[in-house]
BALOBA-1460 file (C-alpha; in Angstrom, 3 decimals):
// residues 178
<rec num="1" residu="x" x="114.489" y="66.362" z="90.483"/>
<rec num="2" residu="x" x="115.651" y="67.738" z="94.037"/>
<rec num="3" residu="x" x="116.137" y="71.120" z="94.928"/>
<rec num="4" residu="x" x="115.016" y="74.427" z="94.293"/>
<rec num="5" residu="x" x="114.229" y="75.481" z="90.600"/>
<rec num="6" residu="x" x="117.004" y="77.424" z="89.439"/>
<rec num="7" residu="x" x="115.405" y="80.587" z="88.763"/>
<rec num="8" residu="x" x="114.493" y="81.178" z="92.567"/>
<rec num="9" residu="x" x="118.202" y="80.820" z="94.125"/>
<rec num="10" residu="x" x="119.844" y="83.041" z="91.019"/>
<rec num="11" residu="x" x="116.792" y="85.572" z="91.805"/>
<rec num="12" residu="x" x="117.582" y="86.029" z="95.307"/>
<rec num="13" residu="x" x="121.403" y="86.361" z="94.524"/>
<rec num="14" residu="x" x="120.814" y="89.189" z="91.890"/>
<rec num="15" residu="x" x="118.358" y="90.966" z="94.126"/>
<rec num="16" residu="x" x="121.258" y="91.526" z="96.630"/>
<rec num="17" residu="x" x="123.648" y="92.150" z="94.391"/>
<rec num="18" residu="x" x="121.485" y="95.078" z="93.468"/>
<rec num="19" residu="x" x="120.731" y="95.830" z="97.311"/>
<rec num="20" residu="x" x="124.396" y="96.302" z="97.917"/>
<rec num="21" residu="x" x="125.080" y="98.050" z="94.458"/>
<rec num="22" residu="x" x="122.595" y="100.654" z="95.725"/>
<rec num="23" residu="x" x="123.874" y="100.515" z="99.578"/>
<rec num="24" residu="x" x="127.384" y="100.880" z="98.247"/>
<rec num="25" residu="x" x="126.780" y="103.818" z="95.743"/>
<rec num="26" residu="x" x="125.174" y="105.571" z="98.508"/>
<rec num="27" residu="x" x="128.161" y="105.161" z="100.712"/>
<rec num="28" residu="x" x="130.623" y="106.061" z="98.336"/>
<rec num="29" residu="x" x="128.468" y="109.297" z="97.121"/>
<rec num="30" residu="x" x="129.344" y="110.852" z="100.825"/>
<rec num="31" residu="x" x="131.672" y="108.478" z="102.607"/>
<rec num="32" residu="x" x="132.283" y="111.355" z="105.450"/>
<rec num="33" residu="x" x="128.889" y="111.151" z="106.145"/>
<rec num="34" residu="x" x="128.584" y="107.438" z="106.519"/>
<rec num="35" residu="x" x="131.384" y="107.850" z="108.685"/>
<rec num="36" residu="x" x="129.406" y="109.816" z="111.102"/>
<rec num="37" residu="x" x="126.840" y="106.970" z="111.023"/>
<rec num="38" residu="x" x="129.014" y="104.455" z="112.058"/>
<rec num="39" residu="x" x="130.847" y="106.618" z="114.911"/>
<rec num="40" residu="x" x="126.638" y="107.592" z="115.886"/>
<rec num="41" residu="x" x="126.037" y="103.806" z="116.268"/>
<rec num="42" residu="x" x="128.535" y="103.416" z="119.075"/>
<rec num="43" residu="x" x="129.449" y="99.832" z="118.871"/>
<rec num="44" residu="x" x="133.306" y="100.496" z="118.562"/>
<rec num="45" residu="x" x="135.882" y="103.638" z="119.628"/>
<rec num="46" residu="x" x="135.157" y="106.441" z="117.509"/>
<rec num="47" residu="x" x="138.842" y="106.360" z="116.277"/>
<rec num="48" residu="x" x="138.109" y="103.102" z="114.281"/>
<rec num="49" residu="x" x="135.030" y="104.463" z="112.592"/>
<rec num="50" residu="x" x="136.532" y="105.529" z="109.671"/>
<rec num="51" residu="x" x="138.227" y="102.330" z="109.053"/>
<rec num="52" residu="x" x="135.441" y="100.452" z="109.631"/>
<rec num="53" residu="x" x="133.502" y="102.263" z="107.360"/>
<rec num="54" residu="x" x="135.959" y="102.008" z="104.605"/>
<rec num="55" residu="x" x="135.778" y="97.947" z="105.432"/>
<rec num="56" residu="x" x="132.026" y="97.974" z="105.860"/>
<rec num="57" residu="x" x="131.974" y="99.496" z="101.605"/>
<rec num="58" residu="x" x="134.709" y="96.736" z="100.518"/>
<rec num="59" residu="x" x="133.054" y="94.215" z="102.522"/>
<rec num="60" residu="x" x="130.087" y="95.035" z="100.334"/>
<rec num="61" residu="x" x="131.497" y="95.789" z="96.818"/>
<rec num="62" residu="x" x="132.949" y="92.227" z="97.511"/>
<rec num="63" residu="x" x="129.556" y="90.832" z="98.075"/>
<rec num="64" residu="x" x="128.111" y="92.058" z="94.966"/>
<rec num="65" residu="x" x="130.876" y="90.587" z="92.581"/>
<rec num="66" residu="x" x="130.331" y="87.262" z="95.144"/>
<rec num="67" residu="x" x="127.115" y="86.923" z="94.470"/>
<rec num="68" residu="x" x="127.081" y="87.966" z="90.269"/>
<rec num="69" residu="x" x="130.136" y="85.201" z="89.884"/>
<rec num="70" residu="x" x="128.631" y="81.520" z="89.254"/>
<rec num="71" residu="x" x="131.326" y="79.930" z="91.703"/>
<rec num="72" residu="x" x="130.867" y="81.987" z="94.529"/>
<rec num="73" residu="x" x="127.339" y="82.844" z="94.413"/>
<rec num="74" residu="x" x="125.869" y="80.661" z="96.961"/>
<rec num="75" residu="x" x="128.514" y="81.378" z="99.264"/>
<rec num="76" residu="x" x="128.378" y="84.712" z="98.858"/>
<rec num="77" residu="x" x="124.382" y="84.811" z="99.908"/>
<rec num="78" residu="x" x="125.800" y="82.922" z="103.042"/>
<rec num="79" residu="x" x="128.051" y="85.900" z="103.888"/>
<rec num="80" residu="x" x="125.294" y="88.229" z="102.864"/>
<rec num="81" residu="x" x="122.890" y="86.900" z="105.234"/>
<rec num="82" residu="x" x="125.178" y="86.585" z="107.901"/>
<rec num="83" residu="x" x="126.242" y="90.485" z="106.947"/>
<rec num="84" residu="x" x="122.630" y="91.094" z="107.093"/>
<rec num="85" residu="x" x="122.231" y="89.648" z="110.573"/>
<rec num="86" residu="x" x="124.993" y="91.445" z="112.101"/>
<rec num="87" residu="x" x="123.513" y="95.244" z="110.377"/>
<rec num="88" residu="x" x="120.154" y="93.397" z="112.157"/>
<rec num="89" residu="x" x="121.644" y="93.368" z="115.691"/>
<rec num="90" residu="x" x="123.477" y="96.478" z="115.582"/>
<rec num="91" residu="x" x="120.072" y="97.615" z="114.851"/>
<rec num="92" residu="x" x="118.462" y="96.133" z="117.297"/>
<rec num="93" residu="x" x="121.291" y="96.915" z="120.124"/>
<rec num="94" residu="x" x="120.620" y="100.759" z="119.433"/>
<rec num="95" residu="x" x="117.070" y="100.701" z="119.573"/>
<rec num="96" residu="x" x="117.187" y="98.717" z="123.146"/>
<rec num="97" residu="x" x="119.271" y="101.678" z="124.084"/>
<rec num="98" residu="x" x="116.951" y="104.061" z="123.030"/>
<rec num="99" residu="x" x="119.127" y="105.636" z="119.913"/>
<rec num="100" residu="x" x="116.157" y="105.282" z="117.546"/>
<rec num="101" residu="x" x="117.308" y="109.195" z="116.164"/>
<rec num="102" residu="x" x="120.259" y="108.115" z="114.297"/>
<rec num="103" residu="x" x="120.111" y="107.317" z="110.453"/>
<rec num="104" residu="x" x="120.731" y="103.481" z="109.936"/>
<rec num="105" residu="x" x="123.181" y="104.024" z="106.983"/>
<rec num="106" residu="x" x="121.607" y="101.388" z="104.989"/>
<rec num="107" residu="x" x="122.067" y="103.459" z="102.004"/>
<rec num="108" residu="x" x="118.588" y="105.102" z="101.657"/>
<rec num="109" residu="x" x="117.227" y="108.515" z="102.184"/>
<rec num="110" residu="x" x="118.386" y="109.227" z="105.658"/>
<rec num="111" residu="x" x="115.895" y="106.876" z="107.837"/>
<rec num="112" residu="x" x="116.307" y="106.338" z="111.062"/>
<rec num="113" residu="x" x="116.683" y="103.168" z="112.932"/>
<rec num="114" residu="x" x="112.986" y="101.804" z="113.703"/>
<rec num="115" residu="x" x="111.886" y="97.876" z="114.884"/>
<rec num="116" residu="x" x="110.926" y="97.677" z="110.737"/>
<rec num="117" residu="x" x="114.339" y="97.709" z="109.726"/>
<rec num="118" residu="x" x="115.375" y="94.446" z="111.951"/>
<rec num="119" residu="x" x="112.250" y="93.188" z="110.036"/>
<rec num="120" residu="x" x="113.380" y="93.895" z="106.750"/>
<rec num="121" residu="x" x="116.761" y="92.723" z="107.567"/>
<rec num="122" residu="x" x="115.104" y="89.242" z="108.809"/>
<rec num="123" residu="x" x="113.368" y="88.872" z="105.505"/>
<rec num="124" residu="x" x="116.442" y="90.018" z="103.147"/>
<rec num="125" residu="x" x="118.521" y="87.070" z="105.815"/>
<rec num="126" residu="x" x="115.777" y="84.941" z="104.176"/>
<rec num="127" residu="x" x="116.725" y="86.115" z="100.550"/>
<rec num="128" residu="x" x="119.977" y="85.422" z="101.609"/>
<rec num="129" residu="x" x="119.668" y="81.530" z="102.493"/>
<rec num="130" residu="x" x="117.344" y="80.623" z="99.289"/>
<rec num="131" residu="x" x="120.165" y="82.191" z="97.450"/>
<rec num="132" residu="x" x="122.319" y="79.501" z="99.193"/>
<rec num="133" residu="x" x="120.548" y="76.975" z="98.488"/>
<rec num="134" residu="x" x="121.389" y="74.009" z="95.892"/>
<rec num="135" residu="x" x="119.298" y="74.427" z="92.681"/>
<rec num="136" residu="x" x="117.652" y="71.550" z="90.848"/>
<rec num="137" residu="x" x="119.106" y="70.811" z="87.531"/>
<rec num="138" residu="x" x="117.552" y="71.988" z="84.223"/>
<rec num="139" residu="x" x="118.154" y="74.413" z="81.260"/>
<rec num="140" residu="x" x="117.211" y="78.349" z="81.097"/>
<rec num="141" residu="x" x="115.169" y="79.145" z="78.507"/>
<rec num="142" residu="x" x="114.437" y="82.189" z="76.884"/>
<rec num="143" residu="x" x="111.115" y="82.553" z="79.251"/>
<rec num="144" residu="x" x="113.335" y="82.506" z="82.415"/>
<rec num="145" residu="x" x="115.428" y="85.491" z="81.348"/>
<rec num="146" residu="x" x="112.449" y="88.099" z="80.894"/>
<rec num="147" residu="x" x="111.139" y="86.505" z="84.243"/>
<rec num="148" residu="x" x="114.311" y="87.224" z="85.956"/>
<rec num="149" residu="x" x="114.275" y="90.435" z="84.408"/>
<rec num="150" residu="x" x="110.729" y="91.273" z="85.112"/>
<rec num="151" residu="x" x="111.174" y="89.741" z="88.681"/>
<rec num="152" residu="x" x="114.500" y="92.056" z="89.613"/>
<rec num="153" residu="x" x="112.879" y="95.409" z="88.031"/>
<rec num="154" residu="x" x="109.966" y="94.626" z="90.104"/>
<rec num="155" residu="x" x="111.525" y="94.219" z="93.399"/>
<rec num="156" residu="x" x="114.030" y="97.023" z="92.655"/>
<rec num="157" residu="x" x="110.510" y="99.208" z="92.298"/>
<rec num="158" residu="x" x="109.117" y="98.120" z="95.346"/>
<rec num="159" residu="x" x="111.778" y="98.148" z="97.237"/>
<rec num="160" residu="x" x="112.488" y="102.089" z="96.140"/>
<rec num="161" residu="x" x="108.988" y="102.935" z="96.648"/>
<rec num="162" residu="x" x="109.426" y="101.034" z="100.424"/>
<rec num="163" residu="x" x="112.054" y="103.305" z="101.222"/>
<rec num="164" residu="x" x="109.746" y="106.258" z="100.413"/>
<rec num="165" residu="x" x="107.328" y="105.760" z="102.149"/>
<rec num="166" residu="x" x="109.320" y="104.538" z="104.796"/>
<rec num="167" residu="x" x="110.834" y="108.429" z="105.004"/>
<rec num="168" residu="x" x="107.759" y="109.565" z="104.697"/>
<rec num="169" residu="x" x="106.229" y="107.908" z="107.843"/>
<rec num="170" residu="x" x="109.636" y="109.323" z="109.526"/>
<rec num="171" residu="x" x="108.942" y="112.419" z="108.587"/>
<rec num="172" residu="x" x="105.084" y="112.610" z="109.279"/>
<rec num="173" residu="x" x="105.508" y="111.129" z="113.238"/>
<rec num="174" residu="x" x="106.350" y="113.020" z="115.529"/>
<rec num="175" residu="x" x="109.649" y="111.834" z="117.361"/>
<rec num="176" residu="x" x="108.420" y="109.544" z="119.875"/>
<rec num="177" residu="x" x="105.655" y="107.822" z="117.849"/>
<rec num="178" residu="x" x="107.315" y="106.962" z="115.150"/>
């Protein structure tokens, strides 16, 4: 038997789809405002913002069905880390500017770009590639479902009680130590 078991790439692909499900409903809840995020992050004319925004949420929506549909998971986490790497560097190019005060738009409660979110994006880029990967052949059982299911309400917990305390830390520092 060669590859992954199964139950690690199909993890890795649902746990994104559910990143981008929450990204996306955030972005669609006040699509003005993630407007102004993209125009604040300066990395095209402000007259394309709100196009690029638009493309940014379809982009998306169309990575969550990618990576929920059997025959276009594993490319899908492909795109997805690739996506990942690009929100990484745009990132990464405002904080070497010095823009650390703008909100990154990932989809959470307002945070502003800090060195943790190229981090996080480096591990989810990770996610991304074992969702890629080729499983090993062998049957689900009954077992793996409440795993999976366990697994993805776990991380989904975690990851919303990251993002707390992530805004909590922004709000607690002062402006040039956080």
């Amino acid at each position: 038997m060669s590859g992954l078991d199964p139950l690690f790439p199909l993890f890795a692909r649902l746990a994104l789809a559910l990143l981008f499900v929450g990204a996306v409903r955030h972005k669609l809840a006040d699509l003005l405002r993630f407007e102004g995020i993209v125009r604040d992050y300066r990395l095209s004319p402000a007259a394309w913002s709100s196009a690029l925004a638009r493309a940014l949420v379809v982009l998306e929506i169309g990575l969550v069905l990618g990576l929920v549909a059997p025959w276009t998971a594993s490319r899908a986490s492909v795109v997805a880390a690739i996506v990942l790497a690009g929100y990484a560097l745009a990132i990464g190019l405002n904080l070497a500017r010095g823009r650390s005060e703008i909100e990154c738009g990932c989809g959470g409660p307002g945070e502003r770009l800090r060195l943790r979110l190229v981090a996080r994006n480096a591990l989810l880029i990770g996610v991304g590639l074992v969702g890629a990967t080729a499983p090993a052949e062998r049957a689900f059982g009954a077992l793996d479902a409440v795993t999976l299911a366990g697994g993805l309400a776990s991380v989904a917990l975690l990851w919303s009680a990251a993002s707390h305390l992530a805004g909590v830390a922004d709000a607690a520092l002062p402006e040039e130590a956080s």
